[in-house]
Each structure stands twice: as C-alpha cells, then as structure tokens.
C-alpha positions in Angstrom: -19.5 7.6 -31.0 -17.3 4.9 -32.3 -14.2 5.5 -34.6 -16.0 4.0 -37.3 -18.6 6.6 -37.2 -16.5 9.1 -36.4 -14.6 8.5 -39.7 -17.4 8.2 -41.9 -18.6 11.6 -40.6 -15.9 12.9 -41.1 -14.9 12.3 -45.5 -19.1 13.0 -45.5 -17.9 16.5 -44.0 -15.3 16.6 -46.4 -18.1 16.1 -49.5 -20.2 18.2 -48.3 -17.6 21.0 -47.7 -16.2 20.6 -51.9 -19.6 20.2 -52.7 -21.1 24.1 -51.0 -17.3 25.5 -52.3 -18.4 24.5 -56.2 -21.6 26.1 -55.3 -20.2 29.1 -53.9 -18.1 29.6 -57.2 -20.8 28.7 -59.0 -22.3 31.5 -58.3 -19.5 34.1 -58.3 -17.8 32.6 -61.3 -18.9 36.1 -63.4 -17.4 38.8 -60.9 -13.7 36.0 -60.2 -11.4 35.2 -61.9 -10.8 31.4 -62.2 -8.0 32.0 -60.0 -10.2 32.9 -57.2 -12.6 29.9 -58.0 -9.7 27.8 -57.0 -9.3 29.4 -53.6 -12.4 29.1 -52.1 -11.8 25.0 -52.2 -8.7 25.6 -49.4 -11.4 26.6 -46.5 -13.2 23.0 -47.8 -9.9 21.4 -47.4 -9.1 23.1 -43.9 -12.4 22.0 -42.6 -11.8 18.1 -44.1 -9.0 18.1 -42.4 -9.7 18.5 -38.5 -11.2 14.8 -38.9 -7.9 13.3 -40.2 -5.2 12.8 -42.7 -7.7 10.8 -44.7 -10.6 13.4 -45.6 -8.2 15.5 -45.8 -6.7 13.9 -48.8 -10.1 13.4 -49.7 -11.0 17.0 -49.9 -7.8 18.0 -52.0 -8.4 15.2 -54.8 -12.2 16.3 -54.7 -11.3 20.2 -54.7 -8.9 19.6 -57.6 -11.6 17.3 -59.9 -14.7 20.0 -59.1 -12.5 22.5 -60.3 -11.6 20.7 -63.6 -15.2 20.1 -64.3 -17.1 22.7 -63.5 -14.6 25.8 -63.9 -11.7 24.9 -66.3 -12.3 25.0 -69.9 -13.7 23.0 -71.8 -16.3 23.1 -68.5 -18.1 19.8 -67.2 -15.6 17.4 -68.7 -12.4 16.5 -67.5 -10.5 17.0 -70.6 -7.9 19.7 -70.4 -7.1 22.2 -73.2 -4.3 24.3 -71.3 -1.6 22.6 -70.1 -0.9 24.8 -67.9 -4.0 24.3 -66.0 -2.3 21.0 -64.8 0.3 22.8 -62.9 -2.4 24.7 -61.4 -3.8 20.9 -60.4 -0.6 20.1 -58.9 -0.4 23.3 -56.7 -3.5 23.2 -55.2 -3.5 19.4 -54.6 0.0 19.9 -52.6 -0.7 23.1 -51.2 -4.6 22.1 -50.3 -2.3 18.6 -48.5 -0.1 20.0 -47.1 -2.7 22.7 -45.4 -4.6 20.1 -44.4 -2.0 17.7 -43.2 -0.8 20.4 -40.7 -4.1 21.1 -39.3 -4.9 17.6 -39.2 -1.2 17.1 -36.9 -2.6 20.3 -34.8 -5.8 18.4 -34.1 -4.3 14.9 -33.2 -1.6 17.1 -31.1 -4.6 18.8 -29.4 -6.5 15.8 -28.7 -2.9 13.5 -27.5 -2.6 16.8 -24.8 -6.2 16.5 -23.6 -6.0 12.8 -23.4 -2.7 13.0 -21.6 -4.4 16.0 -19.5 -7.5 13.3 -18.1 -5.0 10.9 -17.8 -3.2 13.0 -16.0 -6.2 14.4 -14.0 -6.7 10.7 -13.3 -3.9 9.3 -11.5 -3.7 13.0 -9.3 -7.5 11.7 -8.5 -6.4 8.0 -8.0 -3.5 9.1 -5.9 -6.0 11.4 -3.7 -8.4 8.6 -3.7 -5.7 5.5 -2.3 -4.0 8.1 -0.2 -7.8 8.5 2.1 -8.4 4.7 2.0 -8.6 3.1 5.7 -7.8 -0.4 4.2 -6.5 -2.4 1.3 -9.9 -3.1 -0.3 -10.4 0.9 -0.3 -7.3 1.0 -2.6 -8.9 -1.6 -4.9 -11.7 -0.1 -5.3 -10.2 3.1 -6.1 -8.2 0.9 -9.3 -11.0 -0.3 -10.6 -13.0 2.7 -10.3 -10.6 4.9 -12.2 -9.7 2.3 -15.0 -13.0 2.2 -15.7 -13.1 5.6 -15.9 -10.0 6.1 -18.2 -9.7 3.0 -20.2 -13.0 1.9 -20.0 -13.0 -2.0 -19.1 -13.4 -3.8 -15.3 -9.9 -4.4 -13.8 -9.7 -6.8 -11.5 -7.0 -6.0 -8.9 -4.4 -9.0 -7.8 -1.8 -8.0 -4.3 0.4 -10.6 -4.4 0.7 -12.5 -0.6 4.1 -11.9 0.9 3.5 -13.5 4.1 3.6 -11.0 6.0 6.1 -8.5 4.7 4.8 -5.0 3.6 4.5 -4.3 0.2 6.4 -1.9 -2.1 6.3 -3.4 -5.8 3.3 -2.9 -7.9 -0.3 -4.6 -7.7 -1.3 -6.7 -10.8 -3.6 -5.3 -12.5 -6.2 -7.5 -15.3 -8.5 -6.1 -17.2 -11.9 -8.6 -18.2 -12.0 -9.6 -22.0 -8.6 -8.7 -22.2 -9.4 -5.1 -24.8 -6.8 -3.3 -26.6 -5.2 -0.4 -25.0 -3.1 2.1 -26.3 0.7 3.2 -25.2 -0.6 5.7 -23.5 -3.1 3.8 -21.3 -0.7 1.0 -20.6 1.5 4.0 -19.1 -1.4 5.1 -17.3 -2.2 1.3 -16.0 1.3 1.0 -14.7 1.4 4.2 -12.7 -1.8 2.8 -11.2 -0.1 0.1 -10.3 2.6 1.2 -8.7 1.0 3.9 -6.9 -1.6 1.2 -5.8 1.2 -0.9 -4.5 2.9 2.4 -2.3 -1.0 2.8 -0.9 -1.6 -0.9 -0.1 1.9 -1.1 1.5 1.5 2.2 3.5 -1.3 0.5 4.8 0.6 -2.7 5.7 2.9 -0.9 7.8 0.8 1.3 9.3 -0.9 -1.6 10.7 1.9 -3.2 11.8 3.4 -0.2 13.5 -0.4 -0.1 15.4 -0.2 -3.7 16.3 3.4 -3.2 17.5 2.4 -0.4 19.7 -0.7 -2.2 21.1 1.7 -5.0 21.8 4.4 -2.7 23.3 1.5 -1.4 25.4 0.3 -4.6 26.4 3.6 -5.4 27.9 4.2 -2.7 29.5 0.8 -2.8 31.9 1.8 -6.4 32.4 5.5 -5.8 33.8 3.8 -2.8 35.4 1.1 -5.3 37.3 3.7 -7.7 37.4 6.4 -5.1 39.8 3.0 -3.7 41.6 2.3 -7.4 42.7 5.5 -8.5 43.7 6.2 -5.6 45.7 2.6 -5.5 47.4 3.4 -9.1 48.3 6.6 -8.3 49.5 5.3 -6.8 52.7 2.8 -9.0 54.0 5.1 -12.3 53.2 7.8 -10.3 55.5 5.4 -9.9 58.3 3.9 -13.3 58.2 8.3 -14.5 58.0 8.5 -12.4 61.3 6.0 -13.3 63.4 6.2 -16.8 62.4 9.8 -16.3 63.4 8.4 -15.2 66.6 6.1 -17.5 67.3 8.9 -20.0 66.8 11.3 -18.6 69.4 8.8 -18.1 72.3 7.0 -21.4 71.5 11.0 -23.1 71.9 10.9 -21.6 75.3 8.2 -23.8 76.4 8.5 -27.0 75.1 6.1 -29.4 75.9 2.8 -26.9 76.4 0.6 -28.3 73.0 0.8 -32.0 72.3 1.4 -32.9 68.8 -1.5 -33.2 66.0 -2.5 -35.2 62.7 -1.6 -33.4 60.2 -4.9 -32.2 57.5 -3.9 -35.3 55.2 -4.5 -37.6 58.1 -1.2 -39.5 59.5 2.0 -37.6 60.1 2.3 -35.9 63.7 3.2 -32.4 63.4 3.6 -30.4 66.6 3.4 -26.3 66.9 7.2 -25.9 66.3 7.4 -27.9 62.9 4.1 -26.1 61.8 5.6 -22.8 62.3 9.0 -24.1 60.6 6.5 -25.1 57.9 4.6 -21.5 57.6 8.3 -19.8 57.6 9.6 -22.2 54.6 6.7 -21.9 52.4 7.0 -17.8 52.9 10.6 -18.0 52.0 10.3 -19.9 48.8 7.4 -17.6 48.1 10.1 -14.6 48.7 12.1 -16.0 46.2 9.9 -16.3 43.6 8.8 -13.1 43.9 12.2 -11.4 43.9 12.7 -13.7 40.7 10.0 -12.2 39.3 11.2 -9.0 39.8 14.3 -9.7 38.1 12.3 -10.7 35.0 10.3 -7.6 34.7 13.6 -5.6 35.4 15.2 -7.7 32.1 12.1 -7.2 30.1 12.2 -3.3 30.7 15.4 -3.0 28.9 17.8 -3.5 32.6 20.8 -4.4 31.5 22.3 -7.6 33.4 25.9 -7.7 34.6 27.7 -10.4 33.6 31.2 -11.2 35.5 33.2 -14.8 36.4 32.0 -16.1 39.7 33.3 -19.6 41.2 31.2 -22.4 40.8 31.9 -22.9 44.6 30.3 -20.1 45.4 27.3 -20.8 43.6 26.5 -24.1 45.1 27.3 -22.7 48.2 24.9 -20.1 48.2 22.4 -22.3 47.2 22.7 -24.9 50.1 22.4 -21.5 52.4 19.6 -20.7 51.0 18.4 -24.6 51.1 19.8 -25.4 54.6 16.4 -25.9 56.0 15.1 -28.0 53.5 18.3 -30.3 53.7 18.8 -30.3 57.3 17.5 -33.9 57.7 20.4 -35.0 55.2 23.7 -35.3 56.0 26.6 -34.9 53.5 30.2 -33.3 54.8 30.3 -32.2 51.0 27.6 -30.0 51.3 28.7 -28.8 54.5 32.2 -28.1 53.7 30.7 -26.0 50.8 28.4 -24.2 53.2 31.0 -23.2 55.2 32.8 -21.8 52.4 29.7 -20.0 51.3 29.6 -18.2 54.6 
C-alpha cells in the first residue's frame, strides 16, 4: 500500500469514526446529558489519530461541527445561542488535539523503533551473511540482496581497485533510478558499506596470507631438493675425483703403455694421462658448484653470513690455488708470487 493510499484511508477512518459517534449520541441523547454527547467524539478522535497528525486534526474540527449541529441548541444549524457553548468548542477541539497529537507521536515512535528494529535485524543478517562468503562476489551479492530487502531498489556494488593492497575503507554502493531514501536508510546503506568493505578486505588478506604460505611452501621443498641433490652428488663426484686420481698416479708409473688418441671432436691427440687430468677437472668444477649451491640454500633458509675484512691478496690467491690446473700452461711470476702467498 502506498502512502498515498494509506493517507486517504486513513481521514476516511477519521469520517467514518465522527460519523458512528453522532450516531451513537443520536441515540442516547434522551438518557445524557449534552455533556456526555461531547465525550463520546474523543474515542473518534483517538482512533483518527493512529494514521497521523492530519486525520487527527480532521477528527477534532469534525467532532466539534457534529456537535454544534446535531446536539447544541438551536439543533441542525450552526448558529449558537449560548456563548458559552463556544468555550465548550474550544475545549474539546484542544483537548480532542492534543489527545490525538500524542497518540499519533506514540504511533510514529512505534513505527521509527520497528523500522530501526528491521534495520537493525538487517545489517546483524548482512554481517552473518559477508562474514560466510568464500569470495568477493559472495559479499556483493549479500549488498544487493539486503538493500533490496530494506530499501527496496537494485544496488549495484563498486570495490574500488587498489592494485593489490587489501581493502579497509568502504565499498561504493549505487542504487538504479537513483530513489529517495530516508536518513535512516542512508545510515543503514553506509554501515553496509563499510561492513562490506571489512568483508571484502578480510578476504583480500586471507588470500594473500594463503598465497604467501603456498609460496613459503614452495621454497622450502625446493631448498629442501636443492640440499638433498647437492649432497647425493657429493659422494659419487668424490669417488669418481679419487679413482681418477688413482688411475692418474699408477698410469704415471708406466708411461708409454697406450699410444695417444683423437680426441671425440676429431683432431687434438689426447693420451690416457690428459684424459684422466680432464675427468678430475670437470669433477672439481662440478664440486664447486655444488658447494656453491649449498651456500645458497644455506642463505635462503635464513643462515646468517659472516661478514669480516679479508686481504684482497688472499682472495686472488686462493683463487689461482683453486685454478692452478687450469692455468698451468701460462706463465706469469705475478700469479705465482701470489700463489705462494696463498699457501
């Protein structure tokens, strides 16, 4: 029922209501006094007067000119031959107003607390409703559900992009055709808002604190495989070093057993000496990659590295140890003075 209709019911209550009360006295006016006549047009009043200040005025100036027509003398005119009769007017015009201005302030009152009561009722649903959402378009749905519900128009739910960032502020909130709300639902479309905003950035950060973990996760297996490989390789690499080693030695006992052969590429002599020396290279630079590797899962685990001052001497010494096969075929007394110091 629109307010329109609601009014007009309302003053035709109010009609109605003078209308059975001059019946009613009507009918008693030979056992009352006129007095009593005038009463029985405060329950008409009363009754006006749950639909609003306006029938209730309505009533009152009704009451007051049924009771000058039909009970005060001369009766069914509205001429007045006591004066006194106006006072009585007076009386129960203010007195049927005022009655009825009071009930009518009871009645909005009642109806303001049981609007603010669903209203209330609303957002504690809302708030149940984003809190069990799995995802953001959960929580939009939820908005426009319950605006629909309470104000009665579509929303149409805007989260601003941050780029990333979580968010905390409120959602923006439209509503289609743009319809008039009242204070109270433009309280009730802000907490929506705001509470939608908490829900959609809950989410937001509880997906990022799941994609952190997955990616904390991830990193761990992979230093994990990453120390389990190195290490496994450790052990064969050592024994292929030794008995390559071996080989070496007892092969530089007997020289001259096993002529020299092409190498694979086709050109280059290579005899079983220089092959080994080429098997025992390639395992130590593999050795070193691997313990480098180690040292990089150690650092990404959280190992602290220890930083002091070393010489630059003994840095490039210890590389051209560590390189000394590789650069035996050049000679430099720089690189050998430092050598020497590295030792």
């Amino acid at each position: 029922m629109t307010r329109t209709s609601r009014l007009a019911r309302s003053y035709a209550i109010a009609v109605v209501g003078v209308a059975l009360a001059t019946a009613g006295g009507l009918l008693v006016r030979d056992h009352v006094t006129i007095a009593d006549q005038a009463m029985l047009y405060l329950p008409a009043i009363l009754v006006a007067a749950l639909g609003g200040r306006g029938p209730s005025l309505a009533a009152a100036a009704l009451s007051v000119g049924a009771f000058d027509f039909f009970f005060v003398p001369p009766r069914f005119t509205f001429a007045v031959s006591d004066m006194r009769s106006l006072i009585t007017f007076a009386v129960m015009f203010v007195v049927g107003t005022a009655i009825g201005g009071l009930v009518a302030r009871l009645r909005a009152a009642e109806e303001a607390s049981r609007e603010r009561e669903h209203r209330t009722a609303a957002l504690l649903a809302f708030t149940r409703d984003a809190a069990a959402a799995t995802d953001v378009a959960g929580v939009e749905a939820a908005i426009v559900s319950h605006v629909r519900d309470v104000v009665g128009a579509v929303a149409r739910v805007e989260v601003p992009d941050l780029g990333g960032v979580a968010l905390h502020g409120p959602v923006a909130i439209r509503l289609e055709g743009e319809p008039a709300v009242t204070a109270d639902q433009h309280a009730f479309l802000e907490a929506v808002a705001h509470q939608g905003g908490v829900a959609i950035g809950r989410l937001q950060l509880a997906t990022a604190a799941r994609d952190a973990a997955l990616r904390a996760k991830a990193e761990e297996l992979r230093s994990a495989l990453l120390s389990s490989v190195s290490h496994d390789l450790r052990t064969p690499l050592a024994a292929i070093t030794g008995m390559a080693t071996a080989l070496r030695e007892r092969t530089a006992d007997k020289p001259g057993e096993r002529p020299a052969r092409s190498t694979a590429e086709g050109g280059a002599k290579l005899n079983d000496n220089e092959e080994l020396d080429t098997i025992i290279a390639e395992a130590q630079r593999l050795s070193r990659l691997l313990t480098n590797l180690l040292s990089i899962t150690k650092v990404e685990s959280g190992a602290e590295p220890r930083r002091e001052w070393v010489p630059l001497e003994e840095i490039v010494g210890s590389v051209l140890v560590r390189l000394e096969d590789e650069l035996a075929d050049r000679s430099d007394p720089r690189r050998a003075d430092a050598a020497q110091r590295a030792r």
